[in-house]
C-alpha positions in Angstrom: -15.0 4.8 -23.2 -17.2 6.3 -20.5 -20.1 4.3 -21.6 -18.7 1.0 -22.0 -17.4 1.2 -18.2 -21.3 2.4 -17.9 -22.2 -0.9 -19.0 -19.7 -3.2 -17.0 -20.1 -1.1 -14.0 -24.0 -2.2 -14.7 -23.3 -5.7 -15.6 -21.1 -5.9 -12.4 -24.2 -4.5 -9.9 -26.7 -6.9 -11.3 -23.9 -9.7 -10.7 -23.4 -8.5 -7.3 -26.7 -7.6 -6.6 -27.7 -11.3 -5.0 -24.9 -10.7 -2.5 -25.6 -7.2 -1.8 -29.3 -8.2 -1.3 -27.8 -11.2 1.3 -25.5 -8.4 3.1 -27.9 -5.9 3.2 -30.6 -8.5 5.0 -27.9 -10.2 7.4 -26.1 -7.2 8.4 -27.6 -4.4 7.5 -25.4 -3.0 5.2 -25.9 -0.9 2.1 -29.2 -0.5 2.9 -28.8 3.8 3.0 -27.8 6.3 0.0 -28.6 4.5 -3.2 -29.8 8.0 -4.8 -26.8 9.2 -4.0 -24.7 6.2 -4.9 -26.4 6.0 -8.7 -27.1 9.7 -9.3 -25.2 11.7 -7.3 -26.4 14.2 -4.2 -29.0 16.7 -4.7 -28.1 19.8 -2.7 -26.8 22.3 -4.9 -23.7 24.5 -4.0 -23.9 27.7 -5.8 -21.4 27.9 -8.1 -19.0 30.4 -7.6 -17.6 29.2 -4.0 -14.4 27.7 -3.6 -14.9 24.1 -3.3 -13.0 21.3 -2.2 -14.6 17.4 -2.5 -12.4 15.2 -0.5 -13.3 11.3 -0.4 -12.7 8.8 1.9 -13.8 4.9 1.4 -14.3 3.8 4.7 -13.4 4.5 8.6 -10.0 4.3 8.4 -10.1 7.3 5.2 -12.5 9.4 7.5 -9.7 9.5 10.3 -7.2 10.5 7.4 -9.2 13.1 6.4 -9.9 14.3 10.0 -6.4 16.4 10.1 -6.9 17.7 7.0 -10.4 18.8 7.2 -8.9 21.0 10.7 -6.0 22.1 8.5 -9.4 23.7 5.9 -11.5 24.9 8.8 -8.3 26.5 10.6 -6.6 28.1 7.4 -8.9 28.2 4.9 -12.6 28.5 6.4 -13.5 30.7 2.9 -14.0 27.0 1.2 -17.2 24.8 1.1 -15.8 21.1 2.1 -17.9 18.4 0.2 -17.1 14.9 1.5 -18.2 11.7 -0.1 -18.0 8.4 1.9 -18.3 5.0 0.6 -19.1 2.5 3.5 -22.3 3.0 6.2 -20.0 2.5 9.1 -17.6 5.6 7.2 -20.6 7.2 6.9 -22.1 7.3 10.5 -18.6 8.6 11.6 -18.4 11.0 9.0 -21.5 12.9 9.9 -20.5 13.0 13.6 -17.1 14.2 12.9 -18.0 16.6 9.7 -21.5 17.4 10.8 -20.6 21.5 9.6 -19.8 20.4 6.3 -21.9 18.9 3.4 -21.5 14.8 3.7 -23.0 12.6 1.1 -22.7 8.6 -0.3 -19.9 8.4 -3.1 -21.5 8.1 -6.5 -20.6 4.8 -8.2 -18.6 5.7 -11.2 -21.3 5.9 -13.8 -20.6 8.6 -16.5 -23.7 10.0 -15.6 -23.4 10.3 -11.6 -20.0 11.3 -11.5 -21.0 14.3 -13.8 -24.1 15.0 -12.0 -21.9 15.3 -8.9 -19.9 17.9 -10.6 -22.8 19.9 -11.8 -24.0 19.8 -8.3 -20.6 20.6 -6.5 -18.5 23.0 -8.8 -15.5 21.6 -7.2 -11.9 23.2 -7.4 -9.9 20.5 -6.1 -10.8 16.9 -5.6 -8.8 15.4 -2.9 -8.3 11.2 -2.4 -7.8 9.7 0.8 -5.2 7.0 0.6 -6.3 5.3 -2.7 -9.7 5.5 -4.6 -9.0 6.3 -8.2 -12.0 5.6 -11.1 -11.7 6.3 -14.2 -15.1 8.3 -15.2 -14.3 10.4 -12.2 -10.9 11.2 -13.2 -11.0 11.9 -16.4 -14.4 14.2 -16.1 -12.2 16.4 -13.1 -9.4 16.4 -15.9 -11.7 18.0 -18.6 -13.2 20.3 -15.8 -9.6 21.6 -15.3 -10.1 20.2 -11.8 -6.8 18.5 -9.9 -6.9 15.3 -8.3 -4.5 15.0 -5.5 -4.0 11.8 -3.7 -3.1 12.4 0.3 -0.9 9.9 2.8 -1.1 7.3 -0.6 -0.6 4.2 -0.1 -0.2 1.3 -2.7 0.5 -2.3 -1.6 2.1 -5.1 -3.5 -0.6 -6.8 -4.0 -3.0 -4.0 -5.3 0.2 -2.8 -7.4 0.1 -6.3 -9.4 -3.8 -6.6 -9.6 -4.0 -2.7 -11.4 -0.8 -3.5 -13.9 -3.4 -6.6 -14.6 -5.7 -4.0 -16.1 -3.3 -2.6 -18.3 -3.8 1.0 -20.4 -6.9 1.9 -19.0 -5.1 1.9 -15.3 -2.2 3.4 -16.5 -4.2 6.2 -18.5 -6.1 6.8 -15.5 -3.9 7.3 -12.9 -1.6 9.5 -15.3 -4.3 12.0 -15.1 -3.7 12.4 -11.5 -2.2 16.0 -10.5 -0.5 15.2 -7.8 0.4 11.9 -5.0 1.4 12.2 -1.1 2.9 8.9 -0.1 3.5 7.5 3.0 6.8 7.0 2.3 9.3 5.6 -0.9 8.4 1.8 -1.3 4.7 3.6 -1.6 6.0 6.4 -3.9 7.7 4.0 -6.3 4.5 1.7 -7.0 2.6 4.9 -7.6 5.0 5.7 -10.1 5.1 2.3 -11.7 1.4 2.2 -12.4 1.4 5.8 -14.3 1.3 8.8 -12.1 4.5 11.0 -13.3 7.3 11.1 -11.6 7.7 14.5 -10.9 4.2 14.2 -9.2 4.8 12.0 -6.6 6.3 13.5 -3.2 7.1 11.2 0.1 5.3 13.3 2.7 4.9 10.6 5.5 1.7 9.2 7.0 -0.6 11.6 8.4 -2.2 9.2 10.7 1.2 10.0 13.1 -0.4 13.9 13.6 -4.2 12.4 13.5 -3.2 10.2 16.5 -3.9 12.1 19.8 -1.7 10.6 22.4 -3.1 12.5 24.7 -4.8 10.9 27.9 -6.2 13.5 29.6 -8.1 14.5 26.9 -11.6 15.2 27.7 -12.8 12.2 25.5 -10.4 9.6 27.3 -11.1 11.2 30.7 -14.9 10.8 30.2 -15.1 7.1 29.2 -12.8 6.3 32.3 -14.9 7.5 34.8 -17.6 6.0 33.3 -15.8 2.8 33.3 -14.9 3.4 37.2 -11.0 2.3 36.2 -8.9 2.4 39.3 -5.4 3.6 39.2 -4.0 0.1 40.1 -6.5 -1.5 37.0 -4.4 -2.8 34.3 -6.9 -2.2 31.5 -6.2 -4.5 28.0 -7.5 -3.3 25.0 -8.1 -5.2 21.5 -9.3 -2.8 18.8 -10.6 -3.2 15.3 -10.4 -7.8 16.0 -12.0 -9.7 13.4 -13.2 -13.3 13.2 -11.1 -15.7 15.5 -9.4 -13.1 17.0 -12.4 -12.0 19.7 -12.2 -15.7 20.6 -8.6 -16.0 21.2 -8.3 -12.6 23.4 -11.4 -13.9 25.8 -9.3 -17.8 25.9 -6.5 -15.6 27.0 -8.0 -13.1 29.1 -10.2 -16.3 30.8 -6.7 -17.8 31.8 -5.2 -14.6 33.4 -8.3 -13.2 35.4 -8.4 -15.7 38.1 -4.3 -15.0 38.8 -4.3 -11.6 38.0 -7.6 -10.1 39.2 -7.2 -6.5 38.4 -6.6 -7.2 34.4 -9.7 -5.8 32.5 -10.6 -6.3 28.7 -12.0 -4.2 26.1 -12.8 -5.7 22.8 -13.4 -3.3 20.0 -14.4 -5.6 17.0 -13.6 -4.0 13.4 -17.1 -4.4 11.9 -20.7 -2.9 13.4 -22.5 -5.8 12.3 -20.5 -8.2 14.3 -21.1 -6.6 17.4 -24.0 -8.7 18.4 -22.3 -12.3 17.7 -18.8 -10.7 19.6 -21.7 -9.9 22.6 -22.4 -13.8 22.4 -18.9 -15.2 22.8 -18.3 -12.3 25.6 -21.6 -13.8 27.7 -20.5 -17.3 26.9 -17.1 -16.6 29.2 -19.4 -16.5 32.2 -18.1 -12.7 33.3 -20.2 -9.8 33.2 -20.3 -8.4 30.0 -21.0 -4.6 30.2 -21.8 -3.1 26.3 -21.1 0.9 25.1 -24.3 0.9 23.2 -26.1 0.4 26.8 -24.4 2.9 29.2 -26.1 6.0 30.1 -24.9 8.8 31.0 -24.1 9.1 34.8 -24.7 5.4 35.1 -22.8 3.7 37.9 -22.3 0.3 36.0 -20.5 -1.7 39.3 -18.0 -4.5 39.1 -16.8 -5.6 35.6 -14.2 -7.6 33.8 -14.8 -7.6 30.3 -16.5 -4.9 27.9 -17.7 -4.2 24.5 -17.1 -1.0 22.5 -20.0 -1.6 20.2 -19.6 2.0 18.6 -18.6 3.7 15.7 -15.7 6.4 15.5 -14.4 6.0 19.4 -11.8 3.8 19.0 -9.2 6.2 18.8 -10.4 7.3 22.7 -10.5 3.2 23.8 -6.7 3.5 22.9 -6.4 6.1 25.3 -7.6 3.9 28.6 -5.1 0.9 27.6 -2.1 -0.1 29.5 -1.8 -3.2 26.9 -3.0 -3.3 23.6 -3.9 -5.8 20.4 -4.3 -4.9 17.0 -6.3 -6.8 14.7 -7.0 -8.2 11.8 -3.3 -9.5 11.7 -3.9 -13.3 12.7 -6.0 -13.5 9.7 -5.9 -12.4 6.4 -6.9 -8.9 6.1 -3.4 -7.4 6.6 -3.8 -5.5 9.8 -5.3 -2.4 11.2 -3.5 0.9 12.5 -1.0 0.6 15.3 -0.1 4.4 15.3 -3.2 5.5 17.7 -2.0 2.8 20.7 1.6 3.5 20.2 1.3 7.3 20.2 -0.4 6.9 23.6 2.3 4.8 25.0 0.4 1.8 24.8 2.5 -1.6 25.5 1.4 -2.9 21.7 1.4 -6.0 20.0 0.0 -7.5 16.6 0.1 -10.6 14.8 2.0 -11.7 12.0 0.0 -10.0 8.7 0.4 -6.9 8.6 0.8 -6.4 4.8 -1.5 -3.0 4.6 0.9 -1.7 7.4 4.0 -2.8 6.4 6.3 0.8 6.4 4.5 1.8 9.6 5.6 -1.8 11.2 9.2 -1.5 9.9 9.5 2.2 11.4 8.2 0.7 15.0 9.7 -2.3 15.0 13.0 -1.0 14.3 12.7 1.3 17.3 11.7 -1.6 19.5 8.3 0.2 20.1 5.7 -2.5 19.9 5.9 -6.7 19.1 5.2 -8.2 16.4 3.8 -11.8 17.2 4.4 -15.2 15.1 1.6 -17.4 16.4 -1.1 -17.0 18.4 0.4 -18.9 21.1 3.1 -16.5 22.0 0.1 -14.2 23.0 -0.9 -15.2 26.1 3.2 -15.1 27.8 3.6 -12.1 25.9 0.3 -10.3 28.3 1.5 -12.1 31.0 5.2 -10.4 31.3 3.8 -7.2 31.2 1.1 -8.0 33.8 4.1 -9.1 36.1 7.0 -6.6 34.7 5.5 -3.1 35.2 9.2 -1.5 34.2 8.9 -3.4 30.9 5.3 -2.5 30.5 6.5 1.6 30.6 9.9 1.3 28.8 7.5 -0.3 25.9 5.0 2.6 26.1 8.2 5.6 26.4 9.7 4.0 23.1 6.5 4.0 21.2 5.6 7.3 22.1 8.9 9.0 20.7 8.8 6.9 17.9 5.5 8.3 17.3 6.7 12.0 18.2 9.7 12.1 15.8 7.1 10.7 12.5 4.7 13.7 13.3 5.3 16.1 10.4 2.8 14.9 7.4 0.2 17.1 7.7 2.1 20.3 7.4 3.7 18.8 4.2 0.8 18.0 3.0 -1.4 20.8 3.9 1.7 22.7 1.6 1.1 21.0 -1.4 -2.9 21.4 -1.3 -2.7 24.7 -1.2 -0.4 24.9 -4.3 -2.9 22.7 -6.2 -6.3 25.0 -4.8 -4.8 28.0 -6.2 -3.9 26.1 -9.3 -7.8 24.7 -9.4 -9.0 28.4 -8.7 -6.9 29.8 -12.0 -8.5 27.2 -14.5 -12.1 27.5 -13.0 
């Protein structure tokens, strides 16, 4: 079995390598790691540590991992953390956030990289952020008498349908897995249905409710306002993680409430890196001042502005923090939204569109608490802005619900953090 997924891994790359080539040249993209990716890293840990290899696909994974990686470093600071990350953008924010630990590209899930990765890490416990399961890489940690725990698991609809496609070799691999933290039943349930046993599947919550800070005087936060220059009596609007239309339809909104409502800023924080520069054109195109992260320097006094560009990697989270009235994207278009937790835990007034599929539980739990808005159409946006700009007292009752919401879902971590040290010591008796 492990080499005839060798060969239609191999078939697939040469398929995809036209595209790649495209991606790499337009965007820049998987341009870094490729030793790693085929063969695995080089450094050797010396066998004989305690070793944990968590994984995390992309950004989003490397914020779920953040908790747990202080959860290692303030209980357990004995074991060697290996972290593999998939994307370049996970990648640039994994270094800054796990610069202490050993970081390296995900090997693709040849027979031959995965067990080079093994002879290089010695690992005791292999942890999953989310959901990233392949079946070399399971089934070599099974016969290493390694676990494979899944953390804050999620498993849409969609995904659960496209794996049943597969058939046995889905079912076989996921029934290797040791043990599954979902976010919460609906999750728990699909994991079940595609093969994990029952009695290893536990609802522990989303973590992402103790990764989000919610904190505003927090240096971080503190330090990008001054740098900003934001006035108390600035009503600062913030649209993290857009996607393609959705920069265009916060500036057509923002362009029709500046003249009225001059102290209204706006701070568009698209998903993607490589769409920074084309975001910067429509910005310019509005005819305001367009001030960009990547060009501040420190201690520079940047004057007058009205609209800006967080054109970095990882700061999100502290953008949140400087909002009086938030967007999150990638819900008026087809990707199925991004995290709403980090606005609403800083008692952000927060709104989305329609699709938020990948989100769905973490909608439900807000929106039945009134803490946020859930919009239909795009044209309910610019009213929706508009009432807040006018009704301060609806602007803070919004932001006082979300952040209790968010306060009473806090918890996840500590479940979590429970059950991985169960499954270490269970790792260190078979090795």
């Amino acid at each position: 079995m492990p080499q005839l997924l060798d060969i239609v891994y191999f078939i697939a790359i040469v398929c995809a390598s036209p595209w790649i080539a495209w991606r790499s040249i337009v965007s820049g993209r998987y341009r870094r790691g490729w030793g790693e990716r085929f063969f695995g890293p080089k450094t050797n840990i010396p066998n004989g540590q305690t070793v944990v290899w968590l994984h995390a696909v992309s950004v989003g994974e490397v914020q779920v991992l953040r908790t747990l990686v202080e959860q290692f470093e303030k209980h357990r600071p004995d074991v060697r953390l290996a972290i593999s990350i998939t994307t370049d953008s996970g990648m640039d924010l994994g270094r800054k956030l796990f610069a202490k630990h050993f970081v390296f590209f995900t090997p693709i899930d040849f027979s031959w990289a995965i067990r080079n990765t093994f002879q290089v890490l010695h690992p005791n416990l292999i942890i999953l952020a989310e959901l990233e399961v392949w079946p070399n890489w399971v089934s070599h940690a099974q016969k290493c008498g390694c676990p494979v725990a899944i953390v804050n698991g999620r498993l849409s609809e969609n995904s659960l349908r496209g794996y049943l496609r597969l058939g046995s070799l889905v079912r076989s691999t996921f029934s290797k897995i040791t043990w599954v933290g979902a976010q919460s039943d609906s999750y728990a349930e699909r994991f079940r249905k595609i093969g994990v046993e029952h009695s290893r599947v536990s609802v522990t919550g989303n973590t992402k409710f103790d990764g989000a800070s919610g904190d505003k005087n927090r240096q971080e936060v503190q330090s990008l306002r001054q740098s900003l220059h934001l006035l108390p009596e600035d009503i600062v609007w913030v649209a993290g993680s857009t996607q393609a239309p959705e920069e265009e339809l916060m500036l057509r909104v923002f362009c029709s409430l500046a003249e009225t409502h001059p102290m209204l800023k706006l701070i568009l924080v698209p998903r993607h890196p490589e769409r920074f520069e084309e975001v910067a054109k429509l910005m310019e195109s509005t005819g305001f001042r367009l001030v960009r992260r990547s060009q501040m320097r420190p201690n520079e006094a940047i004057g007058e502005w009205k609209i800006f560009l967080g054109d970095s990697v990882g700061e999100l989270r502290w953008w949140w923090g400087l909002a009086d009235i938030g967007f999150v994207g990638g819900s008026f278009g087809d990707r199925g939204g991004q995290n709403m937790i980090e606005p609403c835990a800083y008692g952000v007034a927060t709104c989305f569109g329609p699709n938020t599929k990948n989100f769905a539980d973490i909608v439900k739990l807000l929106l039945d608490d009134r803490a946020c808005r859930q919009l239909q159409t795009q044209e309910e946006l610019l009213p929706w802005v508009e009432s807040l700009i006018q009704d301060p007292s609806l602007r803070q009752q919004l932001a006082l619900t979300a952040r209790e919401t968010c306060q009473k879902h806090k918890g996840a971590i500590d479940r979590t953090w429970i059950e991985i040290q169960r499954l270490l010591e269970s790792g260190l008796q078979r090795n």
